[in-house]
C-alpha positions as CSV (number, residue, x, y, z in Angstrom):
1,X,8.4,-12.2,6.2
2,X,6.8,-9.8,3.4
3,X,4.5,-7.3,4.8
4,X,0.9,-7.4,5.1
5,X,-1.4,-6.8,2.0
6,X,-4.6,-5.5,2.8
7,X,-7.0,-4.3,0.5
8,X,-7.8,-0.4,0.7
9,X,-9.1,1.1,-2.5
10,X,-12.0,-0.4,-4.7
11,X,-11.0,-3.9,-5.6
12,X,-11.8,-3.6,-9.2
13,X,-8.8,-0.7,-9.7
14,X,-5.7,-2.2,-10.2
15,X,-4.1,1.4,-8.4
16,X,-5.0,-0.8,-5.3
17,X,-2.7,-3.7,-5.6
18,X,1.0,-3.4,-4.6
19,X,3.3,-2.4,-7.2
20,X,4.5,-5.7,-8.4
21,X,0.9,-6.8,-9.0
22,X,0.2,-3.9,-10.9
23,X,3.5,-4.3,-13.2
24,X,2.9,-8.1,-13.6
25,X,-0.8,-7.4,-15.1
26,X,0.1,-5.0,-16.7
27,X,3.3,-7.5,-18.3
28,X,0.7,-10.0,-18.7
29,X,-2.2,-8.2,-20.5
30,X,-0.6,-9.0,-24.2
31,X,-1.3,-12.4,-24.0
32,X,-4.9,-11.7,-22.5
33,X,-5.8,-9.7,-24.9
34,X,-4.7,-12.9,-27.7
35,X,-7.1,-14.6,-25.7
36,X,-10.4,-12.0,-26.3
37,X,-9.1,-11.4,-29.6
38,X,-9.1,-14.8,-31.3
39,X,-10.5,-15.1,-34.5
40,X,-13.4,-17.9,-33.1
41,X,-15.2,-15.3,-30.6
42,X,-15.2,-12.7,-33.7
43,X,-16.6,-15.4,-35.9
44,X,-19.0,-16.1,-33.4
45,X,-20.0,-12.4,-32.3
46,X,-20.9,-12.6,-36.4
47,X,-22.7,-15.7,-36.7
48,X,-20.7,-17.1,-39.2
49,X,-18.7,-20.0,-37.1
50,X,-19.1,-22.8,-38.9
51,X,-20.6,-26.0,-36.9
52,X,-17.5,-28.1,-37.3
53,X,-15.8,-25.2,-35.3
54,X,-18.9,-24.7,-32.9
55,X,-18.5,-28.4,-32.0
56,X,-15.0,-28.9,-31.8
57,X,-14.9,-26.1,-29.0
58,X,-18.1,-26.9,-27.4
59,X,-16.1,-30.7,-26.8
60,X,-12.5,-28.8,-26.5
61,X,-13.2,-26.2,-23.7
62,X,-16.0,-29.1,-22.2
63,X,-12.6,-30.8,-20.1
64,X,-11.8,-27.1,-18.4
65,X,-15.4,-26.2,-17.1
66,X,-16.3,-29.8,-16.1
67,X,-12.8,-29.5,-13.8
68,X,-12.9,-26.3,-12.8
69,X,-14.0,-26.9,-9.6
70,X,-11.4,-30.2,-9.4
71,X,-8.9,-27.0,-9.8
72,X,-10.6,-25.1,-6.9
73,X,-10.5,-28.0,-4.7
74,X,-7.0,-28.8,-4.8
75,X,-6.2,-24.8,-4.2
76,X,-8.6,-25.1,-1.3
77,X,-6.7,-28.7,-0.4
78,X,-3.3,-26.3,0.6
79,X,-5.3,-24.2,2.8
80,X,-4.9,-23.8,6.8
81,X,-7.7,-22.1,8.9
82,X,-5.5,-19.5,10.8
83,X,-2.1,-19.8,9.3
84,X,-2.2,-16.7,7.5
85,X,-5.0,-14.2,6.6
86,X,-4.6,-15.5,3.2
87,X,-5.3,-18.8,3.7
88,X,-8.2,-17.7,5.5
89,X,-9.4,-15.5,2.6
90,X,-8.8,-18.4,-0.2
91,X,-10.4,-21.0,1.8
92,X,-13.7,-18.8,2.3
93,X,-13.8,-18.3,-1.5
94,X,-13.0,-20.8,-2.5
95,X,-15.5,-23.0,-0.6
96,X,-18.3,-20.6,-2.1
97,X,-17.6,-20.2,-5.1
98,X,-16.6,-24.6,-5.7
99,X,-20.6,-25.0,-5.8
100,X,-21.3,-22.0,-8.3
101,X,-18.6,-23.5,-10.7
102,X,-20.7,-27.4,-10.9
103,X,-24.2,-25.2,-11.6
104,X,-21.8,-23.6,-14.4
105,X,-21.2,-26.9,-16.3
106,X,-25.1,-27.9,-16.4
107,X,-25.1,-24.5,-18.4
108,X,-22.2,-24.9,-21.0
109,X,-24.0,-28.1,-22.0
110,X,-27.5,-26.2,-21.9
111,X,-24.7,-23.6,-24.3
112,X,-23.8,-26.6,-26.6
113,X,-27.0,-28.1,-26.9
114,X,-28.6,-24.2,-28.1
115,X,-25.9,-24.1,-30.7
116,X,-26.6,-27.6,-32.0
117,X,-24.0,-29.9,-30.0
118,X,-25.8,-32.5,-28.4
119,X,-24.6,-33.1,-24.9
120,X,-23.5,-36.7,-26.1
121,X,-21.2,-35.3,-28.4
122,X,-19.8,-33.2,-25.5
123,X,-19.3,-35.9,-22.8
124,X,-18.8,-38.2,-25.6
125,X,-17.4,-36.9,-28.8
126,X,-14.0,-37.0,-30.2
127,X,-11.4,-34.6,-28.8
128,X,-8.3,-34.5,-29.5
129,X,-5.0,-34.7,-26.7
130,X,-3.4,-31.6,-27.8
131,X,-6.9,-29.8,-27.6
132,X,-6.3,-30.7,-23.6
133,X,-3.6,-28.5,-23.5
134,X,-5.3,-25.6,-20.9
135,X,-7.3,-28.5,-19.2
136,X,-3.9,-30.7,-18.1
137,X,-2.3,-27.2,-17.3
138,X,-4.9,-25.9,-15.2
139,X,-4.8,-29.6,-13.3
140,X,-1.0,-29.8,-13.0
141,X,-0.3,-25.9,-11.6
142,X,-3.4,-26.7,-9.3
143,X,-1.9,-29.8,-8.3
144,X,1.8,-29.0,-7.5
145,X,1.7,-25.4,-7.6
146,X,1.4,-23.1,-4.9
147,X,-1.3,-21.8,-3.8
148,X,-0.9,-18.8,-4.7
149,X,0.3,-20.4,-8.6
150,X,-2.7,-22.4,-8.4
151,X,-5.5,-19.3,-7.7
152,X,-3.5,-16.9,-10.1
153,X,-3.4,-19.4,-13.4
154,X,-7.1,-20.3,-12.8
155,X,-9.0,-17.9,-11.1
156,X,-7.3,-15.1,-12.3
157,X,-5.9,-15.6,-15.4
158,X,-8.4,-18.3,-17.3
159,X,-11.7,-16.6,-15.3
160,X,-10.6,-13.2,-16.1
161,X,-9.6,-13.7,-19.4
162,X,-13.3,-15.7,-20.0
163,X,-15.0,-13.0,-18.5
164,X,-14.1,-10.5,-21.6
165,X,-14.7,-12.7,-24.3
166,X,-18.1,-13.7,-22.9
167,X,-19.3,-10.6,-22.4
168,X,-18.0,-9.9,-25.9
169,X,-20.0,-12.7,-27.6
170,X,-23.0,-12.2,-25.1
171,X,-23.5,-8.5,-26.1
172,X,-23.8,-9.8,-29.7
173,X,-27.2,-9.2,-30.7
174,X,-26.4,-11.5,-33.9
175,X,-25.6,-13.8,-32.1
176,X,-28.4,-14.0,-29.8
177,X,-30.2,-14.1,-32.7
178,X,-29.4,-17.2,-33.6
179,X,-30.7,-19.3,-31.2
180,X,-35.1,-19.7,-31.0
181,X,-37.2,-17.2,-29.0
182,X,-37.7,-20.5,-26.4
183,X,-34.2,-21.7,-26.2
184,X,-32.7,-18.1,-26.0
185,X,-32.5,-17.6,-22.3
186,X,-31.5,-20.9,-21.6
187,X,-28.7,-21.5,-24.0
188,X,-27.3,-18.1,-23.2
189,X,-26.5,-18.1,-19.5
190,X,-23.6,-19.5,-19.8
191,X,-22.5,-16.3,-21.4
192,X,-24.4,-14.1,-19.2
193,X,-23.2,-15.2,-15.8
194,X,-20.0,-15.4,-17.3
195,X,-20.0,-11.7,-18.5
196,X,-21.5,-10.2,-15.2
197,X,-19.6,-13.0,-12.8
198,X,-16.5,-12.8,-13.9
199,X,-16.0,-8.9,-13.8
200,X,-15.7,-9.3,-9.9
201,X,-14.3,-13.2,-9.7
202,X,-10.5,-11.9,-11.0
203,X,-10.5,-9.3,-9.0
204,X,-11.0,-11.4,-5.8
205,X,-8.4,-13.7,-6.8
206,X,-6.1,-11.2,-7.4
207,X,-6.9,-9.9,-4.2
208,X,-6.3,-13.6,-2.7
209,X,-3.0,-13.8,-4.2
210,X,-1.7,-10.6,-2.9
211,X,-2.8,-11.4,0.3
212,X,-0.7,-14.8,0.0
213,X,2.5,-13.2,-0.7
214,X,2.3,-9.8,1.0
215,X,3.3,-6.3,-0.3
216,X,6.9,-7.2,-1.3
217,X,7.5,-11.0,-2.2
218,X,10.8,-12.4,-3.1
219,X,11.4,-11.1,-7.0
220,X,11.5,-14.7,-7.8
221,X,8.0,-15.8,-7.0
222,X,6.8,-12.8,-8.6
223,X,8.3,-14.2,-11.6
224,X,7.0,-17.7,-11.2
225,X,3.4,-16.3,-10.5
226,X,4.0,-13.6,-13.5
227,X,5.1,-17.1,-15.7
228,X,1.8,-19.4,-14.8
229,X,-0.6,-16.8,-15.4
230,X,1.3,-16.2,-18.9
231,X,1.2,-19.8,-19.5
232,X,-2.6,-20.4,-18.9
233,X,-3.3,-17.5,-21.6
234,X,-1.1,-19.1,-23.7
235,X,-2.9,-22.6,-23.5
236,X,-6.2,-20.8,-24.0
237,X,-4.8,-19.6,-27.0
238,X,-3.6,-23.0,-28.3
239,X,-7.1,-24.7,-27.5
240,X,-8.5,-22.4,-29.2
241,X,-6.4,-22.5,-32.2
242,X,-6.6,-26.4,-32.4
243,X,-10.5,-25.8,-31.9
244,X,-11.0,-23.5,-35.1
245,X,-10.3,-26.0,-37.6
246,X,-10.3,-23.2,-40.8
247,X,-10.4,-26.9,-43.2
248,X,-13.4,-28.2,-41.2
249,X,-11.4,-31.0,-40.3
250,X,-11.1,-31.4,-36.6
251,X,-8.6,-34.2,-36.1
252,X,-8.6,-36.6,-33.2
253,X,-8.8,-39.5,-30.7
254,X,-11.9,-40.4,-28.9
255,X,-11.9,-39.9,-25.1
256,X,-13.8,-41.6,-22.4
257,X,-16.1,-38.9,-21.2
């Protein structure tokens, strides 16, 4: 049995996780930073995202945030009161945090709406199957994954890597600008919880994950942990790519909502 992970310098450092934590994020970071550095957030820090783009990622991200805490609730399905001091963790946050992720939806379509995507087109409009890519990933590692797997693609990887772009495209004055003096607020807190909630959510579920798999895990689940956080930027990548449409054209099939 790997040793014991327990947390002992700020949680926000990454000197404090164990060594192969620190080398995987570190391993990792390339494809995060393809994520914050897509050419729609620029476009959008700018104001000048055309509103076939705006919708086609209002309706193409819509599947992740309405499931995100379906993904939480399957990690928190795998859990044991008293097994392990990691389940124990996960299972605490993950039964706070399952509630804060529902409120979170009610906001992207208050987002949509602000930028001029009705919520009908969002629950409604057309979206295309390979536009799904991060939303089926996100169910199937949460679904057969470990728990561990599960916590690190979502949690950690697609949280984290939301967190920077949002508070990217939140700290846009431009942008802001955009929106009326009386739908401001409203249509931007999706952004702003985003920027200032995710800059501690990672961290925890990195935390969580270390704590699952102790200070020295088998080099092979390192790997397979290392792999699904790396897939899930990936996929965020795609979506986005098939989202920013730079012909205006967004093909696709219509979807029950």
């Amino acid at each position: 049995m790997n040793s014991r992970f327990e947390l002992t310098g700020p949680i926000d450092q990454l000197s404090s996780y164990p060594i192969w934590a620190q080398d995987m994020v570190t391993d990792c970071n390339k494809h995060k930073q393809a994520v914050v550095d897509h050419e729609i957030f620029a476009l959008m820090r700018e104001a000048r995202l055309d509103a076939t783009s705006t919708s086609n990622f209002m309706r193409g991200v819509w599947p992740v945030i309405e499931r995100f805490p379906g993904y939480m609730a399957q990690s928190l399905l795998k859990t044991r009161f008293g097994r392990s001091a990691g389940d124990n963790l996960a299972r605490r946050w993950l039964v706070r945090n399952i509630r804060v992720e529902q409120n979170h939806a009610e906001y992207w379509l208050d987002w949509a709406e602000g930028a001029g995507v009705s919520r009908d087109e969002v629950l409604h409009g057309w979206v295309s199957p390979d536009v799904t890519v991060l939303a089926s990933w996100c169910e199937e590692v949460s679904r057969e994954g470990t728990l561990a797997a599960g916590i690190a693609a979502t949690n950690y990887a697609v949280e984290g890597a939301t967190g920077d772009w949002s508070q990217l495209v939140y700290e846009s004055q431009v942008y802001a600008d955009t929106f009326t003096d009386e739908a401001r607020a409203r249509s931007l807190k999706w952004l702003k919880l985003h920027a200032a909630y995710d800059d501690t959510h990672p961290w925890e579920a990195l935390e969580i994950v270390c704590t699952l798999v102790g200070v020295a895990p088998p080099v092979h689940e390192v790997k397979h942990i290392s792999e699904c956080i790396t897939r899930s930027y990936r996929s965020m990548v795609m979506t986005l790519d098939r989202c920013f449409d730079k012909q205006g054209v967004f093909k696709g099939v219509e979807v029950a909502a």
